[in-house]
C-alpha positions as CSV (number, residue, x, y, z in Angstrom):
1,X,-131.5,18.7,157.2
2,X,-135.2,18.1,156.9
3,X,-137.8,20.2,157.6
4,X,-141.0,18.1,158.8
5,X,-144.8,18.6,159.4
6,X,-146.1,20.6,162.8
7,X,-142.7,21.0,164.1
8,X,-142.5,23.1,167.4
9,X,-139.0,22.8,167.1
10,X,-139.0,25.1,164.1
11,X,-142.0,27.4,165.8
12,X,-141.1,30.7,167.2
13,X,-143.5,33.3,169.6
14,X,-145.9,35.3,167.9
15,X,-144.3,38.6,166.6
16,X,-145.2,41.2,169.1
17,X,-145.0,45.0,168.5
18,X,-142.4,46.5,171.0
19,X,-143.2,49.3,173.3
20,X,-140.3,51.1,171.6
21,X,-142.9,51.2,168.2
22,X,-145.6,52.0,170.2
23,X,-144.1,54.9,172.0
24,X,-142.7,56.3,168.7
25,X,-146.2,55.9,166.8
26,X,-148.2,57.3,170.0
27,X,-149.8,53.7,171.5
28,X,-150.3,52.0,174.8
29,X,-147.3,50.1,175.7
30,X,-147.5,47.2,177.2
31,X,-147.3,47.0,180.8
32,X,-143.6,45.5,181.0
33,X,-140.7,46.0,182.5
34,X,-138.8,45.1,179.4
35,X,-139.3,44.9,176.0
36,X,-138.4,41.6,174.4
37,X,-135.8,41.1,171.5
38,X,-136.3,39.6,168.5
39,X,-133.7,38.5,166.1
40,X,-133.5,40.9,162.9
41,X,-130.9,42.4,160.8
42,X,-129.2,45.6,160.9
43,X,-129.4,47.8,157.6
44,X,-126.8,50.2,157.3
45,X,-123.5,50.1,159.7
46,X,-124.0,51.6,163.3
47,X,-121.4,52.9,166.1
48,X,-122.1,51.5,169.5
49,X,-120.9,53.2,173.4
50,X,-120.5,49.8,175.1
51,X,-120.7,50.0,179.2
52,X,-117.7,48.2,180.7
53,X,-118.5,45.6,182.7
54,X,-122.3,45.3,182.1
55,X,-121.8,41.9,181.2
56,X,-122.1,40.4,184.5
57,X,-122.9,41.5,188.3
58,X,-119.4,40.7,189.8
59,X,-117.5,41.9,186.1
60,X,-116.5,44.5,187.6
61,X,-115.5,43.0,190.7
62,X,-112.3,41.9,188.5
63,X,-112.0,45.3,187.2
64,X,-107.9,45.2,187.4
65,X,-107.9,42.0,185.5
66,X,-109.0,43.8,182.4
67,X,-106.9,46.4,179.8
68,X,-108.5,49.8,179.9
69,X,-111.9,50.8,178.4
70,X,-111.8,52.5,174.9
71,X,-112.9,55.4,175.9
72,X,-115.6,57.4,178.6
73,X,-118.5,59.1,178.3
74,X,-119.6,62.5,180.3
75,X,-122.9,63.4,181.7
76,X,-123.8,64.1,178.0
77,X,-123.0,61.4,176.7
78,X,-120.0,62.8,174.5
79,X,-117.1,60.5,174.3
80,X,-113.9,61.0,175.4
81,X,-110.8,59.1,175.0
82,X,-108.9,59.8,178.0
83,X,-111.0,59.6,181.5
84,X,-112.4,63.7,181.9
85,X,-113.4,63.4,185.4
86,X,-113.4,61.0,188.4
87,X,-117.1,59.1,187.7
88,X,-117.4,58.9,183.9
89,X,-118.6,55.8,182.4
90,X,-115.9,53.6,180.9
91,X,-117.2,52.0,176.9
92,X,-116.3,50.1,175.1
93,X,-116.8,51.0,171.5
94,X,-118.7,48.3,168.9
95,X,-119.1,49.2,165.0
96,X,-122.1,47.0,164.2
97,X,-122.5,45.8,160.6
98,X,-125.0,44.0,158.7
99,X,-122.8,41.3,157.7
100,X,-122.3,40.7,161.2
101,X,-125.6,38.6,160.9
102,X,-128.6,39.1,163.4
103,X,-128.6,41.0,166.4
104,X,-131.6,40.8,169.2
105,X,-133.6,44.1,168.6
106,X,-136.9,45.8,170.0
107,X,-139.4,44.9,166.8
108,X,-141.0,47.6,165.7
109,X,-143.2,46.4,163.0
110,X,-147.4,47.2,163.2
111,X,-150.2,46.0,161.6
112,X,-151.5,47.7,158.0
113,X,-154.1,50.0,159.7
114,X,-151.2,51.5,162.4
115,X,-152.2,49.4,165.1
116,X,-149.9,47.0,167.2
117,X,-149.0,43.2,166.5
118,X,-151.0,42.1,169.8
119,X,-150.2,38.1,168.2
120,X,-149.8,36.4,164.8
121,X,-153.2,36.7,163.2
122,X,-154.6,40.3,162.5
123,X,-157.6,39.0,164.9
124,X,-158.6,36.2,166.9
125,X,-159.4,33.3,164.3
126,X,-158.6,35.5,161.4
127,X,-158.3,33.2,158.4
128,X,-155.2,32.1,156.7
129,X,-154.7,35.7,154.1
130,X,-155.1,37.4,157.6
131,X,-152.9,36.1,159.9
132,X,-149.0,35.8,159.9
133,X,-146.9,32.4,160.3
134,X,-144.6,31.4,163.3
135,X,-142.9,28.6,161.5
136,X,-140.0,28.4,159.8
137,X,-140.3,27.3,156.2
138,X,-137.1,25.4,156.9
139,X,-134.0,25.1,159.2
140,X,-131.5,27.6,158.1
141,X,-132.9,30.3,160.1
142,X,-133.1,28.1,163.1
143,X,-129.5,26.7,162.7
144,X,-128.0,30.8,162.3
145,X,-129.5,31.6,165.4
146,X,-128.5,28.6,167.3
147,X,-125.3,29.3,166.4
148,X,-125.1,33.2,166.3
149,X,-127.1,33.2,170.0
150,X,-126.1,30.1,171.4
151,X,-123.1,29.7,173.5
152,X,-120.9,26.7,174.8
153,X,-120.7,25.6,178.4
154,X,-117.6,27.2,178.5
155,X,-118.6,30.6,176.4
156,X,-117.3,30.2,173.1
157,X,-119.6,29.7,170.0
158,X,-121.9,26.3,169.7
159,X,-120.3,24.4,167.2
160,X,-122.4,23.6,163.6
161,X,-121.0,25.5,161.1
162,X,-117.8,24.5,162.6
163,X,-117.7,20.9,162.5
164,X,-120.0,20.2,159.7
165,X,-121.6,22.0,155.9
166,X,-125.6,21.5,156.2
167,X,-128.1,21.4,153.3
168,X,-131.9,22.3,154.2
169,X,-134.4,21.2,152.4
170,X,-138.3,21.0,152.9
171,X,-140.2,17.8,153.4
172,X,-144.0,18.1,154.2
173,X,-142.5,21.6,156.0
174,X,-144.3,23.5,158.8
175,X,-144.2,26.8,157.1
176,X,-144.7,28.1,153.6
177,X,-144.2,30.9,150.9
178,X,-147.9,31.7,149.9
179,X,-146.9,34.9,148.0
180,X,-145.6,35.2,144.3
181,X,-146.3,32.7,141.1
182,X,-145.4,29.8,143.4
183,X,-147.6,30.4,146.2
184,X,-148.0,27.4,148.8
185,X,-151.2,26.3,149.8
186,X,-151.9,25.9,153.5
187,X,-152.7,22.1,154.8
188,X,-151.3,21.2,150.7
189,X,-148.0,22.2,150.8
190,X,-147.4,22.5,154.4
191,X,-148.4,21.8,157.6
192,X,-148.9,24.0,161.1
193,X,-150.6,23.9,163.9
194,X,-150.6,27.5,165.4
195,X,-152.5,29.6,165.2
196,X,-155.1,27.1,166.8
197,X,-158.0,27.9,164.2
198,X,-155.3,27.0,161.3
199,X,-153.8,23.4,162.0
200,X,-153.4,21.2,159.3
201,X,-152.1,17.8,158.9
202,X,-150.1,15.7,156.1
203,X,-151.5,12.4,154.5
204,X,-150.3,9.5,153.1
205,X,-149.5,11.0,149.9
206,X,-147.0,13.7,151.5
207,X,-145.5,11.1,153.3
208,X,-144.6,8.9,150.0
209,X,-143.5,12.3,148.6
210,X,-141.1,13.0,151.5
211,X,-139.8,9.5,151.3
212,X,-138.7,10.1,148.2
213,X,-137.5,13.2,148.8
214,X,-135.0,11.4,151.6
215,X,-134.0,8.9,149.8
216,X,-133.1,10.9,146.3
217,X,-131.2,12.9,148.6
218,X,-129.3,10.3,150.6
219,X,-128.9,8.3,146.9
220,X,-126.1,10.9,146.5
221,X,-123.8,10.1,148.9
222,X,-122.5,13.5,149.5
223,X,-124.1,13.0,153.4
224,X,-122.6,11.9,156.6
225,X,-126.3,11.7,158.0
226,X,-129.9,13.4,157.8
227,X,-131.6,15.3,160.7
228,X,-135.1,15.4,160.4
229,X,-137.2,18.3,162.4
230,X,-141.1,17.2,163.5
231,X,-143.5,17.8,166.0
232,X,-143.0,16.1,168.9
233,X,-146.3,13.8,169.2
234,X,-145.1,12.4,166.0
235,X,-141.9,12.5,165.4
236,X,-141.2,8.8,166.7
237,X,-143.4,7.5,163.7
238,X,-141.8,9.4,160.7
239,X,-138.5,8.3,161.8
240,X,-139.4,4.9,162.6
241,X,-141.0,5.0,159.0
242,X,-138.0,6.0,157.4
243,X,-136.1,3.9,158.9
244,X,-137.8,0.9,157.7
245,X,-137.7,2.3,153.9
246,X,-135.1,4.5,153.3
247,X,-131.8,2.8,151.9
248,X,-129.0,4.1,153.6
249,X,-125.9,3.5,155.6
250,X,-125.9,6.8,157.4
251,X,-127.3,7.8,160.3
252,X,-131.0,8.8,160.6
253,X,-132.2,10.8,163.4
254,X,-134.8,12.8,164.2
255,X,-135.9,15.9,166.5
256,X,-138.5,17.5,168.3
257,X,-139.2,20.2,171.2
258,X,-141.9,21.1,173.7
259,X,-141.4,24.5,174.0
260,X,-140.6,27.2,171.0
261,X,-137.5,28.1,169.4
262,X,-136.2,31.6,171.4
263,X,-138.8,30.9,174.2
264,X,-138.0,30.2,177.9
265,X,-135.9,27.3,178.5
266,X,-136.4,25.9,174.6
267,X,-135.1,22.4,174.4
268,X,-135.0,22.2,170.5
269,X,-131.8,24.6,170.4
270,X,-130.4,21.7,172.3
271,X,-131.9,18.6,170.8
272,X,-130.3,20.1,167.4
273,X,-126.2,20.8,168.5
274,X,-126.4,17.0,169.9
275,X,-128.1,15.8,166.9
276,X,-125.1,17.3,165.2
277,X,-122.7,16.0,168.0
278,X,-123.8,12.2,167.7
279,X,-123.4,12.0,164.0
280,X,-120.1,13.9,163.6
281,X,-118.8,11.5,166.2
282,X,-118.9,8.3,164.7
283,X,-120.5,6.6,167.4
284,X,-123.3,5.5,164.9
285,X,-121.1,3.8,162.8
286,X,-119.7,-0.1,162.5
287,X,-116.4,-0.9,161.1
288,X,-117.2,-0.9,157.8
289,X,-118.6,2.9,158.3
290,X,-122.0,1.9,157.9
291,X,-125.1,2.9,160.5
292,X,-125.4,-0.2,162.8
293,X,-128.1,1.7,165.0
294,X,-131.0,2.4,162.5
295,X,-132.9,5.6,162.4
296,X,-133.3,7.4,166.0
297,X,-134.7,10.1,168.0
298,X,-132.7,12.6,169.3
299,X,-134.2,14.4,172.6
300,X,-133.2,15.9,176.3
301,X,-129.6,14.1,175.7
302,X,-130.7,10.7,174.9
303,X,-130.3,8.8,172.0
304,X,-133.6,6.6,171.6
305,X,-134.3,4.0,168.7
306,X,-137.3,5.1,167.1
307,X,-139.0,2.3,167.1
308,X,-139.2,2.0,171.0
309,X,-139.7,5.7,172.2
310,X,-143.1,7.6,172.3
311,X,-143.9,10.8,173.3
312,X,-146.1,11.0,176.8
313,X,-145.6,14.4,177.8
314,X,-146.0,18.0,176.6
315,X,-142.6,18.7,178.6
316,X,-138.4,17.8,178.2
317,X,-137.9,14.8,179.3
318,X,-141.3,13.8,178.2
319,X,-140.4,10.8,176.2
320,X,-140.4,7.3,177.2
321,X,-139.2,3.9,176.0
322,X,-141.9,2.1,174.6
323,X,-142.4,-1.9,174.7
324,X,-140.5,-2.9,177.8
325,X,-136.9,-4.0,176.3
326,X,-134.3,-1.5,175.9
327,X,-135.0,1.3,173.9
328,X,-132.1,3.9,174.7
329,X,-129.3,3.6,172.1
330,X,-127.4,6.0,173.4
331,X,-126.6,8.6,176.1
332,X,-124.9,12.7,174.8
333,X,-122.2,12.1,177.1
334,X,-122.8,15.1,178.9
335,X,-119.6,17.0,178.4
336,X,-117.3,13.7,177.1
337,X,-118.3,12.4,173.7
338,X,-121.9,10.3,173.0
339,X,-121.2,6.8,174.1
340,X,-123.6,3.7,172.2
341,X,-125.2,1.6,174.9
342,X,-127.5,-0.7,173.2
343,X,-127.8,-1.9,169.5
344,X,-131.2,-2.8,168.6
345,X,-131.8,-6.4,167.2
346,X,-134.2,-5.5,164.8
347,X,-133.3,-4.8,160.9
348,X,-133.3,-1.2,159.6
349,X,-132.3,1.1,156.8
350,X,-130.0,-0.5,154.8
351,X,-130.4,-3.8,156.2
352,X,-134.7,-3.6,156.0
353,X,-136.6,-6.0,154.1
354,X,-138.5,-3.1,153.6
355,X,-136.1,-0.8,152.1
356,X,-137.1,1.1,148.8
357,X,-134.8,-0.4,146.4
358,X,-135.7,-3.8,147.4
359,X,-139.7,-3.2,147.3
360,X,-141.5,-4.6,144.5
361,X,-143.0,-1.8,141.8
362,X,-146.6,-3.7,142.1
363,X,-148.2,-5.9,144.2
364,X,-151.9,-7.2,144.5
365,X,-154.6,-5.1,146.1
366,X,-157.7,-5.5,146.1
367,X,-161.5,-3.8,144.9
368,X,-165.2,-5.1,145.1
369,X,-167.3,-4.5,148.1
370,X,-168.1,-7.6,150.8
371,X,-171.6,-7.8,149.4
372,X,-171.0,-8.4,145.9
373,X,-167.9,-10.0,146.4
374,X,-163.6,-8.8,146.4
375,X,-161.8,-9.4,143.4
376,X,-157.4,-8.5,142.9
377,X,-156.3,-5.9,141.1
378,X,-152.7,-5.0,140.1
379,X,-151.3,-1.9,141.9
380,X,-148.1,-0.3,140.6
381,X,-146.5,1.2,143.9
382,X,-143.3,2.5,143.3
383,X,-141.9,4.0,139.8
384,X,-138.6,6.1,138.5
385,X,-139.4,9.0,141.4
386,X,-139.8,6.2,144.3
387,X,-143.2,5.6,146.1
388,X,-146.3,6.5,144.3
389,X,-148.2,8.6,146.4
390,X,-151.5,7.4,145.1
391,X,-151.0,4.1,146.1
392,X,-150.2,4.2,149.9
393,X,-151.5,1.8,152.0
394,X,-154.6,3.0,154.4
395,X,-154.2,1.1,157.6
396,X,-157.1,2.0,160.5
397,X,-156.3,1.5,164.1
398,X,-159.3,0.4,166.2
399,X,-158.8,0.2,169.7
400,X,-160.1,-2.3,172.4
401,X,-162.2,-1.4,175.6
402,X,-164.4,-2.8,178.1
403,X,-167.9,-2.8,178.3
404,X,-167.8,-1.6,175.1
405,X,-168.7,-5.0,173.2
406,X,-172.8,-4.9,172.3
407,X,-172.7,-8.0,169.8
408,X,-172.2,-10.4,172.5
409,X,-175.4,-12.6,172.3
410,X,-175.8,-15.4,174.7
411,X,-175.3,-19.1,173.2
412,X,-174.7,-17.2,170.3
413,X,-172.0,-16.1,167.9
414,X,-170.6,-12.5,167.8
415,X,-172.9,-10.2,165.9
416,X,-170.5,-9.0,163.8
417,X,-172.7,-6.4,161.3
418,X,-172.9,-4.3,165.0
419,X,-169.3,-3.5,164.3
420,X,-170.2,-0.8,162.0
421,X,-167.2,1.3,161.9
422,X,-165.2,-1.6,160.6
423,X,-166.8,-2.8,158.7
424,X,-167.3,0.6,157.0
425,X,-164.0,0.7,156.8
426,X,-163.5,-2.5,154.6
427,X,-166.0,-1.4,152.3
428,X,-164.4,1.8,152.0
429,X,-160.8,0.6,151.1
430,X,-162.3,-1.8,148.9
431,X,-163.9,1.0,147.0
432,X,-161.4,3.2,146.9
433,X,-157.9,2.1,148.6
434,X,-156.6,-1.2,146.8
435,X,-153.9,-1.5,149.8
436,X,-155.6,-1.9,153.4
437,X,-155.0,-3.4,156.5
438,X,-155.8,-2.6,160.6
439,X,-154.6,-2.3,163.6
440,X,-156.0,-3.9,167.2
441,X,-155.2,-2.2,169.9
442,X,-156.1,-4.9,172.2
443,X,-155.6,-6.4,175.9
444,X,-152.3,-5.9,177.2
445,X,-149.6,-7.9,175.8
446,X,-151.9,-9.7,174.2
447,X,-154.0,-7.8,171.7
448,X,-157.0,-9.5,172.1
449,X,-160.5,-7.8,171.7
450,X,-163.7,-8.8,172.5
451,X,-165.2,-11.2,170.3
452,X,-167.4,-8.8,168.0
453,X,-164.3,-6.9,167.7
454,X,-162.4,-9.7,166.7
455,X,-165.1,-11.3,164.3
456,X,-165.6,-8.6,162.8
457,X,-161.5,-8.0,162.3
458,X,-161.6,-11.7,160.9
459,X,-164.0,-10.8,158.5
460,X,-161.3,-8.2,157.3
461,X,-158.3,-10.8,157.1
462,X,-161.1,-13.0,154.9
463,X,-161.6,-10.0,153.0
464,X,-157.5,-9.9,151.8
465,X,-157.0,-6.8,154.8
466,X,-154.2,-7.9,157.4
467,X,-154.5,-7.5,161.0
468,X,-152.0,-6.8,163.5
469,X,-152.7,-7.4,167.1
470,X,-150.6,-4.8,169.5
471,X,-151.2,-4.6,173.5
472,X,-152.7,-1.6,174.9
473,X,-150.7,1.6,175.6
474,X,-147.2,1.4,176.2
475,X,-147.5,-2.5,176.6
476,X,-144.5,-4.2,178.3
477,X,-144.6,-7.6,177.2
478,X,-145.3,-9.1,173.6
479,X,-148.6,-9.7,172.1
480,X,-147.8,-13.8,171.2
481,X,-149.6,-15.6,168.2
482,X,-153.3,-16.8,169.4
483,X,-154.3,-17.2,165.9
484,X,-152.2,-17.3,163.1
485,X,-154.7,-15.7,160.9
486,X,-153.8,-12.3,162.7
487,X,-150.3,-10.7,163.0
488,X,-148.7,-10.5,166.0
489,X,-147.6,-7.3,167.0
490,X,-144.8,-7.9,169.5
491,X,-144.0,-5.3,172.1
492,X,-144.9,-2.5,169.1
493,X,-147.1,0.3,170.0
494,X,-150.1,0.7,167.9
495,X,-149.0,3.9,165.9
496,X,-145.3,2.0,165.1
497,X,-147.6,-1.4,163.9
498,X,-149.4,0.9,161.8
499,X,-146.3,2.1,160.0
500,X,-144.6,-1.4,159.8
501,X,-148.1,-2.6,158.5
502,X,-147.9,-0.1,155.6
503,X,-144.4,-1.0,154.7
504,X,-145.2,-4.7,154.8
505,X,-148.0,-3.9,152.4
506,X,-146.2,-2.2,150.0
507,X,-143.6,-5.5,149.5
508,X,-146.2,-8.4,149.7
509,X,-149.7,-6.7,148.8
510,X,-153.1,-8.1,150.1
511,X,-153.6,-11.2,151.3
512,X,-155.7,-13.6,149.4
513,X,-159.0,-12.9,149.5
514,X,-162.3,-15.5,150.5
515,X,-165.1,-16.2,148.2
516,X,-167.7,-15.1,151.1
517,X,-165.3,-13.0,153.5
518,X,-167.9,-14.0,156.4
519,X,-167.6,-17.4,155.9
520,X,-164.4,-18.6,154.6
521,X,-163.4,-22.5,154.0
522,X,-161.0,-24.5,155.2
523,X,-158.5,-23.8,152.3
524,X,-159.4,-20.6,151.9
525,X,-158.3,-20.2,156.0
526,X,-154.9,-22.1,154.9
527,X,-153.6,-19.9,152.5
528,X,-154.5,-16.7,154.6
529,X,-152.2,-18.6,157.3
530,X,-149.4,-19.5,154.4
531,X,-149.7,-15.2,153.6
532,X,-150.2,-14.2,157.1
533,X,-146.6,-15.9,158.0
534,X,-144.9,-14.4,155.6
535,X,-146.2,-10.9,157.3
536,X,-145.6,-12.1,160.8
537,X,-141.5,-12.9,159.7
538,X,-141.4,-9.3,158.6
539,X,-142.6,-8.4,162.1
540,X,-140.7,-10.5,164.4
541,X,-137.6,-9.2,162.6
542,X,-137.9,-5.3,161.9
């Protein structure tokens, strides 16, 4: 069990004093009916009165279907075991312990200076030391609960613990320990997003770490399958990610919410128990026991490859299939088991090209600058540990739109030094990131841009940066080969061509560079074409 990066699903409401505290410490309560209950732990042993039939409005409608009460309570509340008088409450009697595990209780904590928790920071865009952290550093607390709080359809316990032993750890996590010798380091070590004023995001480099940290893990084969826990606009690209690099014939799936764990109607609870649910069952597997589904997403009881699903919603059932062709791998079942009803064609996990143990420890980048010229350097990418953080591909995604174009001179060709950004761009990897490539988000299927755009993009390919070509949006057809110096990017989504373009990168390196990048030969073009092919085979198949 993986703890991701800006997970909701492991983000719980701000920690709001209770009107019970702020009675007993003389402050305005809150103007609510209730107060709300938080999950906390009892210290010391405590004797409970129980009212019969509380538990439902029409409990006690079945009253003689029941064995008698333990005991009654008077007008006093002194207990009684026999009935004193016609009208006494019948209890039940509970002994609470702390090795019970949590109960829901009024929290009473305040803020240093005796005033009340109002939300998470101290005050409004208090800075980090200041403010308190809704995450969860990883998933044990959130699978207790779920399984202390949740029930069944049918009002037994929900079954984890039951039918399975989980090991958390903590992989680019949403929360962190930022007290003691080994303090974390907010937007270092891990990654929120609430409060607002705080968010933070991972980079390349955490995401080589957590690779590694997957795959070391999964090496042992001690695991019947890895759930991985993200926020939900990104989840779909971690997990298609790993399942293009991690080694593995277990399942891989991954989860998300839209709302808070223990707020109204939170999905992740759910999301979790079926992740559980589809992996226990076997479904997953081929007759040799080995995944034949590849890495997945997990969400409002469907089973989508990762590759073909997006996010489009803040809201369950938010998620569609991306690209047009299938997508759904399989359905929760409702109450029967999960049933399989579609087996993507593409390769994955342990049957990637892309895999870790099969990618090369160096390939060829690439330094220099397109004015004095772009020479290839070695660049070791993967050691003892796996990926090397340091040397992880930066691929750019630059998107298409109309009446956009300003280099488009009449009887002229594209002026392509008015593409500034990209251009930047290749003068920046080149100084500094020996792996580089972009992204074209072009005309739907097609990927085409306008012809500055696309100049200027051919100046990268010269320059020894691939380019993939992806429709616009959630494209439904497939962006064919109009020039086989560019990459096709099929029915992919720009963000999943992205991650396939860094994989790619990190097996076959850069592609060989021109002499003048704005003006390459004929054989110059030729080889480009013999390198481009062999990145076009990788993405017609994974």
């Amino acid at each position: 069990m993986f703890a991701g990066p800006t997970a909701t699903i492991l983000n719980t409401p701000d920690l709001v004093t209770s009107n019970k505290a702020r009675v007993r410490h003389g402050l305005p309560p809150r103007p609510a009916r209730f107060d709300v209950l938080r999950p906390q732990r009892l210290a010391a042993p405590a004797t409970l009165y129980v009212e019969a039939f509380s538990a439902h409005p029409l409990e006690g409608d079945a009253a003689g279907l029941y064995a008698p009460p333990d005991g009654w309570l008077d007008q006093e509340g002194a207990f009684h075991p026999e009935r004193p008088f016609e009208g006494a409450t019948p209890v039940y009697v509970v002994e609470l312990d702390p090795a019970d595990g949590l109960y829901p209780l009024p929290y009473m904590g305040r803020q240093a200076d005796g005033t009340a928790w109002e939300e998470t920071a101290a005050t409004p865009f208090a800075p980090p030391g200041s403010a308190r952290q809704t995450f969860y550093p990883d998933a044990r607390r959130l699978y207790e609960e779920i399984e202390r709080f949740g029930l069944d359809d049918h009002g037994t316990p929900v079954a984890l613990g039951s039918v399975a032993d989980f090991d958390f750890f903590r992989a680019a996590p949403s929360g962190g320990y930022t007290a003691g010798p080994d303090a974390e380091r907010l937007g270092q070590d891990f990654f929120v997003y609430y409060p607002y004023h705080l968010q933070s995001e991972p980079g390349l480099a955490d995401l080589a770490r957590a690779t590694n940290q997957v795959q070391a893990v999964l090496a042992t084969g001690a695991y019947a399958g890895i759930q991985w826990l993200e926020g939900s606009p990104t989840v779909d690209e971690t997990l298609y990610w790993l399942g293009l690099v991690v080694d593995t014939t277990v399942p891989v799936v991954g989860h998300a919410a839209q709302r808070r764990h223990q707020s109204l109607s939170a999905d992740g609870d759910r999301n979790v128990v079926d992740g559980v649910k589809f992996i226990v069952s076997g479904v997953a597997l081929d007759e040799r026991g080995e995944d034949r589904v590849g890495a997945c997403v997990i969400v409002d009881e469907l089973v989508y490859a990762a590759r073909d699903v997006t996010k489009v919603d803040a809201r369950p059932g938010g998620y569609e299939v991306t690209g047009g062709h299938g997508g759904v791998v399989a359905d929760l079942g409702g109450y029967g088991p999960p049933q399989v009803t579609y087996l993507p064609a593409r390769k994955h996990t342990h049957r990637s090209e892309l895999r870790l143990s099969v990618l090369p420890e160096q390939v060829t980048g690439l330094t220099g600058s397109l004015a004095t010229g772009v020479l290839p350097v070695d660049v070791v990418t993967k050691n003892a540990d796996g990926l090397v953080p340091a040397a992880m591909p930066h691929v750019s995604i630059t998107k298409y739109s109309r009446y956009a174009a300003t280099g488009a001179h009449a009887g002229g060709p594209p002026a392509t030094d008015e593409e500034v950004e990209i251009l930047a761009r290749i003068d920046a990897n080149l100084a500094g990131t020996p792996l580089g490539g972009f992204v074209c988000e072009g005309m739907s299927p097609f990927g085409m841009a306008d012809p500055t755009r696309n100049a200027a993009l051919s100046v990268a390919v010269a320059a020894g940066m691939p380019v993939v070509r992806t429709g616009r949006g959630n494209t439904g057809g497939m962006a064919y080969r109009t020039d086989p110096t560019f990459i096709s990017g099929n029915n992919l989504t720009a963000t999943k061509a992205r991650m396939l373009l860094m994989a790619a990168l990190l097996k076959l390196g850069a592609l060989p560079p021109a002499a003048d990048p704005f003006a390459p030969t004929p054989d110059e073009r030729a080889a480009t074409e013999k390198a481009v092919a062999r990145y076009q085979e990788l993405f017609d198949t994974h």
